[in-house]
N, CA, C and O atoms as a CHARMM CRD file, in Angstrom:
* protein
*
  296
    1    1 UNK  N     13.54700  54.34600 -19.34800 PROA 1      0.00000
    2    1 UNK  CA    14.55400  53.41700 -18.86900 PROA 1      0.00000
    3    1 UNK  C     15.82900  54.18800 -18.52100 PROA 1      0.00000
    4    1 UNK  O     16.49800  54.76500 -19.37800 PROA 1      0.00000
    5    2 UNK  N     16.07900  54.17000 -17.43700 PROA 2      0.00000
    6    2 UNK  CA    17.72700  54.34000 -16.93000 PROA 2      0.00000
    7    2 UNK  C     18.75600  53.92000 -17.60700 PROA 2      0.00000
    8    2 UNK  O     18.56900  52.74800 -17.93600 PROA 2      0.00000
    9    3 UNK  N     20.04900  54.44400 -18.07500 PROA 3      0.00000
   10    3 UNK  CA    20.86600  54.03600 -18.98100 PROA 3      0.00000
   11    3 UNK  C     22.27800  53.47300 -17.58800 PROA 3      0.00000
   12    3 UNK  O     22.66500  54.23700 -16.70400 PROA 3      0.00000
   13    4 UNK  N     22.67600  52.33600 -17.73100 PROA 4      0.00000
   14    4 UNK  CA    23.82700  52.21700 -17.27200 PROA 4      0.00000
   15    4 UNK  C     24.37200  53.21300 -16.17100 PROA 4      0.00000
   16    4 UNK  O     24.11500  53.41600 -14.98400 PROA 4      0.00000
   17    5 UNK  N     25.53700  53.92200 -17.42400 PROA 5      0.00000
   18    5 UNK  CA    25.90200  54.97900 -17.01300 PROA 5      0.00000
   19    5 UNK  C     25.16800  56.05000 -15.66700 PROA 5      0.00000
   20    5 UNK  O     25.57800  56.27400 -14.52800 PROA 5      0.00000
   21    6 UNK  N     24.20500  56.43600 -16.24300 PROA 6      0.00000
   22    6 UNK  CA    23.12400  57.17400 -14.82900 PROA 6      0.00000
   23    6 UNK  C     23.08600  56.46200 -14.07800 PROA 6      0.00000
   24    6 UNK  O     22.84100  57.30000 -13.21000 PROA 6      0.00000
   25    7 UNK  N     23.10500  55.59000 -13.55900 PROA 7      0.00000
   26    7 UNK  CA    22.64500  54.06600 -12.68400 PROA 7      0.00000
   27    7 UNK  C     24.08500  54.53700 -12.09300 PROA 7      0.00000
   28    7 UNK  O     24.00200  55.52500 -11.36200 PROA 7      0.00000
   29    8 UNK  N     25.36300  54.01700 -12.27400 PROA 8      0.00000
   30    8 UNK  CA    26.17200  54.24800 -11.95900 PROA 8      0.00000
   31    8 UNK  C     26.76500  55.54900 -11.29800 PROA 8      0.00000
   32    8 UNK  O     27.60700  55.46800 -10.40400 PROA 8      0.00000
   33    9 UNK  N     26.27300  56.80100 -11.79400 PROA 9      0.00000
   34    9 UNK  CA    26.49800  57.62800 -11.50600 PROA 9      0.00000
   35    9 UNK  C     25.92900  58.40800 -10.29700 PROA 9      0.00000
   36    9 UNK  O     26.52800  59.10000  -9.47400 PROA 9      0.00000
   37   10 UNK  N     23.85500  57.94400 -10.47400 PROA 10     0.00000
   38   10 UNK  CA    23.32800  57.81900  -9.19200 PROA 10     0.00000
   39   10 UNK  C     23.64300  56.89300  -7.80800 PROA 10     0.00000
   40   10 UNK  O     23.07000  57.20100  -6.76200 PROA 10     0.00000
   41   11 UNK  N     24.38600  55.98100  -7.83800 PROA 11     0.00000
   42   11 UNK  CA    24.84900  54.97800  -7.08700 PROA 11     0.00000
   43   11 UNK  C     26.28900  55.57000  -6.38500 PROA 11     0.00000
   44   11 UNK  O     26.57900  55.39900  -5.20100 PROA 11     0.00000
   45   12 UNK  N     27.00700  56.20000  -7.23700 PROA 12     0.00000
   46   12 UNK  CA    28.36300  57.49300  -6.27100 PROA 12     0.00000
   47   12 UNK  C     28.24400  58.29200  -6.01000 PROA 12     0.00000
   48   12 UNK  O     29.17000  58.85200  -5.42400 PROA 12     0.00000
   49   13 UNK  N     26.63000  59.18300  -6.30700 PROA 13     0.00000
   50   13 UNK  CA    26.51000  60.49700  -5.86800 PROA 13     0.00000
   51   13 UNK  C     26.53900  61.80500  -6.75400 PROA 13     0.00000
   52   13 UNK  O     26.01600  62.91600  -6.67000 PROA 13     0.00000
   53   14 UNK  N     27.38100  61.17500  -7.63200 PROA 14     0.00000
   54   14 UNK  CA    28.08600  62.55500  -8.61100 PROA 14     0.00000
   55   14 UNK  C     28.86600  61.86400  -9.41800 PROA 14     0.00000
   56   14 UNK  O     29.41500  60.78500  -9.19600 PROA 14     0.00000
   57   15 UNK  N     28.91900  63.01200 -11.06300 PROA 15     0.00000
   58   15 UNK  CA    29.55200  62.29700 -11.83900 PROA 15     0.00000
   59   15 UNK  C     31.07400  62.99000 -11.77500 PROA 15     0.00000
   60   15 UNK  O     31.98800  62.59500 -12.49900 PROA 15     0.00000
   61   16 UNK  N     31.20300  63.95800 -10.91500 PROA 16     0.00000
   62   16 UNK  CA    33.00600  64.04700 -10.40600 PROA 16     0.00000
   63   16 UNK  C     33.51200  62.79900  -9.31900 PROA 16     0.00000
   64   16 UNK  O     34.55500  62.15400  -9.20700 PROA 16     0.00000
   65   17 UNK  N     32.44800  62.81600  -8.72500 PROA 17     0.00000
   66   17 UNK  CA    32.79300  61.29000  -7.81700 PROA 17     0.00000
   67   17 UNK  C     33.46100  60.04000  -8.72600 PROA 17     0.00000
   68   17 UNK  O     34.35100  59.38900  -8.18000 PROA 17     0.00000
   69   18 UNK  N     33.21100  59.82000  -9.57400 PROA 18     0.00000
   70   18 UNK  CA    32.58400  59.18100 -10.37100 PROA 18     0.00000
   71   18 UNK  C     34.53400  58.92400 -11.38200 PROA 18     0.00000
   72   18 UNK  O     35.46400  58.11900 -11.32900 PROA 18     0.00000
   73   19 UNK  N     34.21300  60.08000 -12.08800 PROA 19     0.00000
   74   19 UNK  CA    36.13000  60.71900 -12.21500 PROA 19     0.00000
   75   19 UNK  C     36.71800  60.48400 -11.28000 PROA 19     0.00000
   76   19 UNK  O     37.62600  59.75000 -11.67000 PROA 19     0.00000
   77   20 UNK  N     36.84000  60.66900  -9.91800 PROA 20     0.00000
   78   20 UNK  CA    37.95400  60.67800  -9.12600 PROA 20     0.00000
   79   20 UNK  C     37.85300  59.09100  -9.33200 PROA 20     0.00000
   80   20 UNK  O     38.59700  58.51900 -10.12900 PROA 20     0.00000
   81   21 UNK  N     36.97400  58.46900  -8.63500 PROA 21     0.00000
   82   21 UNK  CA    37.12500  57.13700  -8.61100 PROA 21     0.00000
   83   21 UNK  C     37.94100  56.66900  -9.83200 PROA 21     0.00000
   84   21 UNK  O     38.80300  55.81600  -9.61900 PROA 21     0.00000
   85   22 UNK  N     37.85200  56.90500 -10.47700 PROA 22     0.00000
   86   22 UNK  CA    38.53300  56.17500 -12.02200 PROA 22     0.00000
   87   22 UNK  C     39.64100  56.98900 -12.65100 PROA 22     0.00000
   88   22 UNK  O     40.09500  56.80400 -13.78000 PROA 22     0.00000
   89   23 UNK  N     40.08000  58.05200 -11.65500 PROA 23     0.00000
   90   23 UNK  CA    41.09800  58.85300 -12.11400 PROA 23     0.00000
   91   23 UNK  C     41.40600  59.30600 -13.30600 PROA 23     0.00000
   92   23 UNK  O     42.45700  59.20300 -13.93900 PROA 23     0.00000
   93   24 UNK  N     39.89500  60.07900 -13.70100 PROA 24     0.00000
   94   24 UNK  CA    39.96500  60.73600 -14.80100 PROA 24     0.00000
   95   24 UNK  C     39.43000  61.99300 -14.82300 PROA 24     0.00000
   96   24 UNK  O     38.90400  62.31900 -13.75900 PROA 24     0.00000
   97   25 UNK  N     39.39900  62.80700 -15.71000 PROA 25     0.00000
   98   25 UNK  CA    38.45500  63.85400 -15.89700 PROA 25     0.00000
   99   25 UNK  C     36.99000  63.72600 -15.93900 PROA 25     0.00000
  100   25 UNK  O     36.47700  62.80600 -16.57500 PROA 25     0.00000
  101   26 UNK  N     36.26300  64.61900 -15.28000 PROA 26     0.00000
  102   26 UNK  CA    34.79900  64.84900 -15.45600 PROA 26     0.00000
  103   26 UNK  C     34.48400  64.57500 -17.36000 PROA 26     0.00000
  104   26 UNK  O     33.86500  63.68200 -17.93900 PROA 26     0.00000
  105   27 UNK  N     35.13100  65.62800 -17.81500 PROA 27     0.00000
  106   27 UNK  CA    34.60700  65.92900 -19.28300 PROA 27     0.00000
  107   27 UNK  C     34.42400  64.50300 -20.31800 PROA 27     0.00000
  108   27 UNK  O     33.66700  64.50300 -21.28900 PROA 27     0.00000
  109   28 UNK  N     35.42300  63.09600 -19.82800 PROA 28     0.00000
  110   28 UNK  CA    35.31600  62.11100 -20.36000 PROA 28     0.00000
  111   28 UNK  C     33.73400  61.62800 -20.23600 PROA 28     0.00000
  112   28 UNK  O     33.03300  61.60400 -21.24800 PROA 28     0.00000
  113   29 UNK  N     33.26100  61.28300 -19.06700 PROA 29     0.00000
  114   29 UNK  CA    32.58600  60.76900 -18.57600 PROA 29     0.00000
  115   29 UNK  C     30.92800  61.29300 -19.81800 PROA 29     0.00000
  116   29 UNK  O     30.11000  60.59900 -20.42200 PROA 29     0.00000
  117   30 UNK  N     31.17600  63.23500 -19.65100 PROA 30     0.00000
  118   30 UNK  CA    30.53700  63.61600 -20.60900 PROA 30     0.00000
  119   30 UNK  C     30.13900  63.00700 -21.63900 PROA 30     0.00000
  120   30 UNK  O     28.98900  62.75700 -22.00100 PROA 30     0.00000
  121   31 UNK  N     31.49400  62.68100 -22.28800 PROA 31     0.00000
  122   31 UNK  CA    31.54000  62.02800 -23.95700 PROA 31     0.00000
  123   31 UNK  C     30.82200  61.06500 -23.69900 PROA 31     0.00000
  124   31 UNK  O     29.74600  60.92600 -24.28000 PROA 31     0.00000
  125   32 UNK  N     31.31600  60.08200 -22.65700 PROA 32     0.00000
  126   32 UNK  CA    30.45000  58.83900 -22.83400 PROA 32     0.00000
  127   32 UNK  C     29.09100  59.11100 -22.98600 PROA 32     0.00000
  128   32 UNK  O     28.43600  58.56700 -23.87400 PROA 32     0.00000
  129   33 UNK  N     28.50600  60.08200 -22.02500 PROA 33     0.00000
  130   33 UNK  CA    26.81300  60.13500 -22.00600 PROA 33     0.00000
  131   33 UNK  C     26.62300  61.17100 -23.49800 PROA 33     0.00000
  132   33 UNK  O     25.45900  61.38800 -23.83500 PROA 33     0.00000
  133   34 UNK  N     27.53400  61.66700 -24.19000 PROA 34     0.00000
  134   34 UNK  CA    26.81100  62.35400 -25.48800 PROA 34     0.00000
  135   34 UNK  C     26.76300  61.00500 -26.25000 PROA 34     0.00000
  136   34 UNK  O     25.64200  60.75900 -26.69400 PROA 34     0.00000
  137   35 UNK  N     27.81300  59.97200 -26.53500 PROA 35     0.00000
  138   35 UNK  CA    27.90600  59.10300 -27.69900 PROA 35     0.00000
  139   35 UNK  C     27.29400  58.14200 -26.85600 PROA 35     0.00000
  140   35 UNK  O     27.50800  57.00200 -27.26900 PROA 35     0.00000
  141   36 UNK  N     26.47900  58.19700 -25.62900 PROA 36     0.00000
  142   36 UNK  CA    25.64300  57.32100 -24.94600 PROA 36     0.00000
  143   36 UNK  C     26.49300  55.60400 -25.10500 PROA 36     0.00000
  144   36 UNK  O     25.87700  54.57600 -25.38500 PROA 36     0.00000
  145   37 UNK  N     27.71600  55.66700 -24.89200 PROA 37     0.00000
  146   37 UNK  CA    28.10000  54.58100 -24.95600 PROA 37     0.00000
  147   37 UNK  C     29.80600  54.40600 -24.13200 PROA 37     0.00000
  148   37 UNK  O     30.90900  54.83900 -24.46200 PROA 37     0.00000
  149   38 UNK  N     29.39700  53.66600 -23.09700 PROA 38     0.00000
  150   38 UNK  CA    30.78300  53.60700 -22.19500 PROA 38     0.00000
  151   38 UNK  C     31.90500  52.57600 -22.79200 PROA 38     0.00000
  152   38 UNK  O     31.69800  51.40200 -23.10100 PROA 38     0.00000
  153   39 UNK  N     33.32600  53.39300 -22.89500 PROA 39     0.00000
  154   39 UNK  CA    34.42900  52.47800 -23.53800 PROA 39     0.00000
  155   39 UNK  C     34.45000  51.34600 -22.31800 PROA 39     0.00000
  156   39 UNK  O     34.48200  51.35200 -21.08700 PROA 39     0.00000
  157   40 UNK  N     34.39800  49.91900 -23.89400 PROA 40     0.00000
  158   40 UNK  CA    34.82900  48.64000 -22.80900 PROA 40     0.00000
  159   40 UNK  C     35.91200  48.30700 -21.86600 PROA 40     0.00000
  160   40 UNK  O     36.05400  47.42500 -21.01900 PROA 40     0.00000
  161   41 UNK  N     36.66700  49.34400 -22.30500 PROA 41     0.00000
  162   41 UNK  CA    37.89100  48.68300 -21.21700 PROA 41     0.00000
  163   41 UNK  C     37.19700  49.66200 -19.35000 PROA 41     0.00000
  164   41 UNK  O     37.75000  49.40100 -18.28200 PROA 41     0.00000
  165   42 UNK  N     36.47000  50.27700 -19.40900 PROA 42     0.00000
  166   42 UNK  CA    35.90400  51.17000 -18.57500 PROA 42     0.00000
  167   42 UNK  C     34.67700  50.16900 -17.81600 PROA 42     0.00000
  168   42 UNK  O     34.09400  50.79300 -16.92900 PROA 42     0.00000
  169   43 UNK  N     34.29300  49.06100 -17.95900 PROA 43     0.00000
  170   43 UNK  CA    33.39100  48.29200 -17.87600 PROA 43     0.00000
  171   43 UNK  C     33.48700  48.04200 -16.60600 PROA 43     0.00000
  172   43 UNK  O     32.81800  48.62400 -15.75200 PROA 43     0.00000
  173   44 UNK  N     34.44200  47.03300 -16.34800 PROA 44     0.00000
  174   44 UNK  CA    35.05400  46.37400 -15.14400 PROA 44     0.00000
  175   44 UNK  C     35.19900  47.11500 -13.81200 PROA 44     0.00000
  176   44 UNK  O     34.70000  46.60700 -12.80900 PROA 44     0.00000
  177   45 UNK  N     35.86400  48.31100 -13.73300 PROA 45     0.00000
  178   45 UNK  CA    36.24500  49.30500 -12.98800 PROA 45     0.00000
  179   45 UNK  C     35.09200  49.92500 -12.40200 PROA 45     0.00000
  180   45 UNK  O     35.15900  50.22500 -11.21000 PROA 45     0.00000
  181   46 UNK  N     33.90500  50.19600 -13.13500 PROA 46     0.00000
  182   46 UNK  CA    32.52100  50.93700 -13.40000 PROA 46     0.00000
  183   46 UNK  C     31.81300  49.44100 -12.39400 PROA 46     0.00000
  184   46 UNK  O     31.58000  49.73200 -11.22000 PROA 46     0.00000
  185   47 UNK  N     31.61500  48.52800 -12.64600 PROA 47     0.00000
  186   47 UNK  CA    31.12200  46.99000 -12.22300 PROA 47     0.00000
  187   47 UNK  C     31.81800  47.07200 -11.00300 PROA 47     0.00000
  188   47 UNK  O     31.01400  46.76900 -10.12300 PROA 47     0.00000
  189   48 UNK  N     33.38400  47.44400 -10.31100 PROA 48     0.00000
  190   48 UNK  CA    33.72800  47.10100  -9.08600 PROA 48     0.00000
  191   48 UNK  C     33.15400  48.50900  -8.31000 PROA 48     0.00000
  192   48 UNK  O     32.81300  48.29700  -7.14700 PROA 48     0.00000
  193   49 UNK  N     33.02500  49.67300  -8.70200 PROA 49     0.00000
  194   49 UNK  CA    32.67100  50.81800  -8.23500 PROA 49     0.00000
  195   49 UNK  C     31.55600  50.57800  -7.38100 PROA 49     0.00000
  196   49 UNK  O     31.35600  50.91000  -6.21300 PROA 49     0.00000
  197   50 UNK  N     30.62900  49.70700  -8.48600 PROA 50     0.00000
  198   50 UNK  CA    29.26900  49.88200  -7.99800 PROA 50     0.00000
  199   50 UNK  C     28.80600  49.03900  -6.90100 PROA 50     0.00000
  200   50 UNK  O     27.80100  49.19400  -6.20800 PROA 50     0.00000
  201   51 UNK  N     30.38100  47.41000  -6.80800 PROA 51     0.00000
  202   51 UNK  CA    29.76800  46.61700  -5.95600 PROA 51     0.00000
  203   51 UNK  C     28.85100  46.00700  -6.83300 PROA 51     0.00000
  204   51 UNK  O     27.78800  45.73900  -6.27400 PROA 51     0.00000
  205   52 UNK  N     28.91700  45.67700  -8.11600 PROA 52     0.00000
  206   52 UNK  CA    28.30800  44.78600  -8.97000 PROA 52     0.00000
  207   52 UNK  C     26.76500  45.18200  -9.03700 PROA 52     0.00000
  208   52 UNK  O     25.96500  44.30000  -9.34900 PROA 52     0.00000
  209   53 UNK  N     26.44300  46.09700  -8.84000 PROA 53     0.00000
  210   53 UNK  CA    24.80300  46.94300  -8.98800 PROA 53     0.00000
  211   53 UNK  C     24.65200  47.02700 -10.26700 PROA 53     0.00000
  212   53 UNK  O     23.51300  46.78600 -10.66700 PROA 53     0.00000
  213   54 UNK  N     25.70800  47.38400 -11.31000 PROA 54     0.00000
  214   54 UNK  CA    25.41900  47.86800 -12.15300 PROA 54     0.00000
  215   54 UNK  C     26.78800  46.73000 -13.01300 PROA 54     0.00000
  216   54 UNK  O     27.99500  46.88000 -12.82400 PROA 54     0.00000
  217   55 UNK  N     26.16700  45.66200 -13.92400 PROA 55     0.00000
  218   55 UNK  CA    26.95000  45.11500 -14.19100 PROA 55     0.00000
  219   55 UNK  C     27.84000  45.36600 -15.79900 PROA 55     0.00000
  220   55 UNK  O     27.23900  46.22600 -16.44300 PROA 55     0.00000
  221   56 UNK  N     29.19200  44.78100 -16.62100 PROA 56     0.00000
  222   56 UNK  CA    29.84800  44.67900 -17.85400 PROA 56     0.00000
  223   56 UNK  C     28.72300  44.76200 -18.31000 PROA 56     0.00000
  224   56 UNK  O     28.55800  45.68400 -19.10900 PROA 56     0.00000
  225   57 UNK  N     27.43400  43.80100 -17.98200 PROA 57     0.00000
  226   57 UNK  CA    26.29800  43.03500 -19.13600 PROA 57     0.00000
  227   57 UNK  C     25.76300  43.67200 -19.59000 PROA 57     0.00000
  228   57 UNK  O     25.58000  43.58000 -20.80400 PROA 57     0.00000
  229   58 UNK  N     25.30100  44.52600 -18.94500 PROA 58     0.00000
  230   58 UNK  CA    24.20800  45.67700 -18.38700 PROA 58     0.00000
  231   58 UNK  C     24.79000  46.94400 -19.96800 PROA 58     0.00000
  232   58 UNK  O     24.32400  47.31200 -21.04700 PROA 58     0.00000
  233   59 UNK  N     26.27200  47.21300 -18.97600 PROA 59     0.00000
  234   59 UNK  CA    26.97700  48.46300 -20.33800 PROA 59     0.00000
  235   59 UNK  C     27.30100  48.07000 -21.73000 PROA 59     0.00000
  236   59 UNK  O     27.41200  48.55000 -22.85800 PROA 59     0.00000
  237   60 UNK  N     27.36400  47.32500 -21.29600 PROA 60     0.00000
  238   60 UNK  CA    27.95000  46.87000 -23.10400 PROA 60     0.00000
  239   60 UNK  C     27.94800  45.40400 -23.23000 PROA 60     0.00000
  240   60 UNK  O     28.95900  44.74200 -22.99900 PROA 60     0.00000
  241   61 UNK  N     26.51100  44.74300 -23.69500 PROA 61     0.00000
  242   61 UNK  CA    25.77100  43.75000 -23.91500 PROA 61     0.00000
  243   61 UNK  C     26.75600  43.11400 -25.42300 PROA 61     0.00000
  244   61 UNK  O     27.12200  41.95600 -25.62400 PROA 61     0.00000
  245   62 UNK  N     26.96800  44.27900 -26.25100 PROA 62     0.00000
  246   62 UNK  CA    27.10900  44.12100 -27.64200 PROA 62     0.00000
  247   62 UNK  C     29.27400  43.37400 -27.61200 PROA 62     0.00000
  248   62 UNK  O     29.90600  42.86700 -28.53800 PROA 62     0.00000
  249   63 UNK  N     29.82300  43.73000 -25.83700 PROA 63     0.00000
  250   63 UNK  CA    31.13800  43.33200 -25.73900 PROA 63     0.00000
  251   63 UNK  C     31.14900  41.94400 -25.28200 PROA 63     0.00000
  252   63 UNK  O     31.73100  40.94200 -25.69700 PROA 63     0.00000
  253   64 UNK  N     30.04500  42.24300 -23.94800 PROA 64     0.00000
  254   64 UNK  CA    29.83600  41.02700 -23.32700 PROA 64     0.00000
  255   64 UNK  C     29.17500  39.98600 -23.10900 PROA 64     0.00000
  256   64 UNK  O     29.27600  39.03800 -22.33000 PROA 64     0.00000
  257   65 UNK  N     28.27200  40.38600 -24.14700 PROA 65     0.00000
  258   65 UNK  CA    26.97200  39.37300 -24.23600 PROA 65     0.00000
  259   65 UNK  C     26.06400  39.58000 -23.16600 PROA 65     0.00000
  260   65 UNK  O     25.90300  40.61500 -22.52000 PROA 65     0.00000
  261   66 UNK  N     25.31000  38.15700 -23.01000 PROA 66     0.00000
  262   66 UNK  CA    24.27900  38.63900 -21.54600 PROA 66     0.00000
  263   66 UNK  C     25.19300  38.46100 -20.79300 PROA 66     0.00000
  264   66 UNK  O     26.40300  38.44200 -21.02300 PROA 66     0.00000
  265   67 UNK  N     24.36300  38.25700 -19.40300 PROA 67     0.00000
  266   67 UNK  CA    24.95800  37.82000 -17.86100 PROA 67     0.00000
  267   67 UNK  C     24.61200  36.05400 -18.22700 PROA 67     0.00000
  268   67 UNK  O     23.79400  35.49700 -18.95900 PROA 67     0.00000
  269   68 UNK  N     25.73600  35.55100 -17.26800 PROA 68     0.00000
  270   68 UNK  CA    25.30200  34.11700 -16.90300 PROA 68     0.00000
  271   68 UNK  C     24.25600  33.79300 -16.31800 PROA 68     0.00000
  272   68 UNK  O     23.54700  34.61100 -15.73200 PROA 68     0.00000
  273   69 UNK  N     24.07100  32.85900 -16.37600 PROA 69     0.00000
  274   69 UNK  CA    22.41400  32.36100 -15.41500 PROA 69     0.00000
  275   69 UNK  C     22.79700  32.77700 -14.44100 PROA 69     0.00000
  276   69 UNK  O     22.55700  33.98100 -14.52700 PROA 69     0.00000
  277   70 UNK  N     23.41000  32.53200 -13.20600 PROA 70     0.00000
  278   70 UNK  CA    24.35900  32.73300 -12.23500 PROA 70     0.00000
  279   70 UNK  C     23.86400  33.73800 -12.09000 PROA 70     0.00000
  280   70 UNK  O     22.81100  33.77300 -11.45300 PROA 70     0.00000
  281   71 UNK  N     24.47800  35.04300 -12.66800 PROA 71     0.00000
  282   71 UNK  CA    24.57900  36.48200 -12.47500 PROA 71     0.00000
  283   71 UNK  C     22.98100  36.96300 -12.55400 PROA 71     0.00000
  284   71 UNK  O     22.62600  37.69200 -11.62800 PROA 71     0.00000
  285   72 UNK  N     22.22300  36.71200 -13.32000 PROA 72     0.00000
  286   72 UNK  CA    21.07300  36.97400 -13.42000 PROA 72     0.00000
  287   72 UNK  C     20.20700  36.78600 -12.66400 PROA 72     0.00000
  288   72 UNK  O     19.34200  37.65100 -12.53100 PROA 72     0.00000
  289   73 UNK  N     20.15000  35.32200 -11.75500 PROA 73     0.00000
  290   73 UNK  CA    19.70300  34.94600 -10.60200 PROA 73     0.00000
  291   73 UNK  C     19.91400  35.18300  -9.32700 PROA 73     0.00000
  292   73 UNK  O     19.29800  34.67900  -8.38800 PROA 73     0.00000
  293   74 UNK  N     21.36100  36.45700  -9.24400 PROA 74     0.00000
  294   74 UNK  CA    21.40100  37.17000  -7.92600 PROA 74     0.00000
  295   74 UNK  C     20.86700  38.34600  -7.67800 PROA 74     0.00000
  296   74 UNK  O     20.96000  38.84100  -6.55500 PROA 74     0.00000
């Protein structure tokens, strides 16, 4: 299974792409994939990047619960 994060990261190309977009350092992005877990406030930003490919629900189920019916059915 594909984790989030990779999903996201395959979807910009690169995970410096990825930093610029979110105006941060590469090495963060790292942390996230060692502690395999993306900070929630990082959710949203990550969700508009992708053009909603890769949704909040998706990264952090345990912040946001599921998706709405709604969301699930697109």
């Amino acid at each position: 299974m594909t984790m989030p994060l990779d999903r996201v990261i395959e979807i910009l190309g690169s995970q410096e792409e990825l930093a610029a977009r979110l105006g941060i350092k590469s090495p963060s992005i790292t942390g996230w994939r060692n502690r395999n877990r993306i900070p929630s406030e990082r959710c949203l930003a990550l969700e508009e990047v992708t053009g909603g490919q890769v949704t909040r629900y998706e990264m952090r189920p345990d912040v946001f619960g599921t998706a709405p019916a709604e969301a699930r059915a697109a």
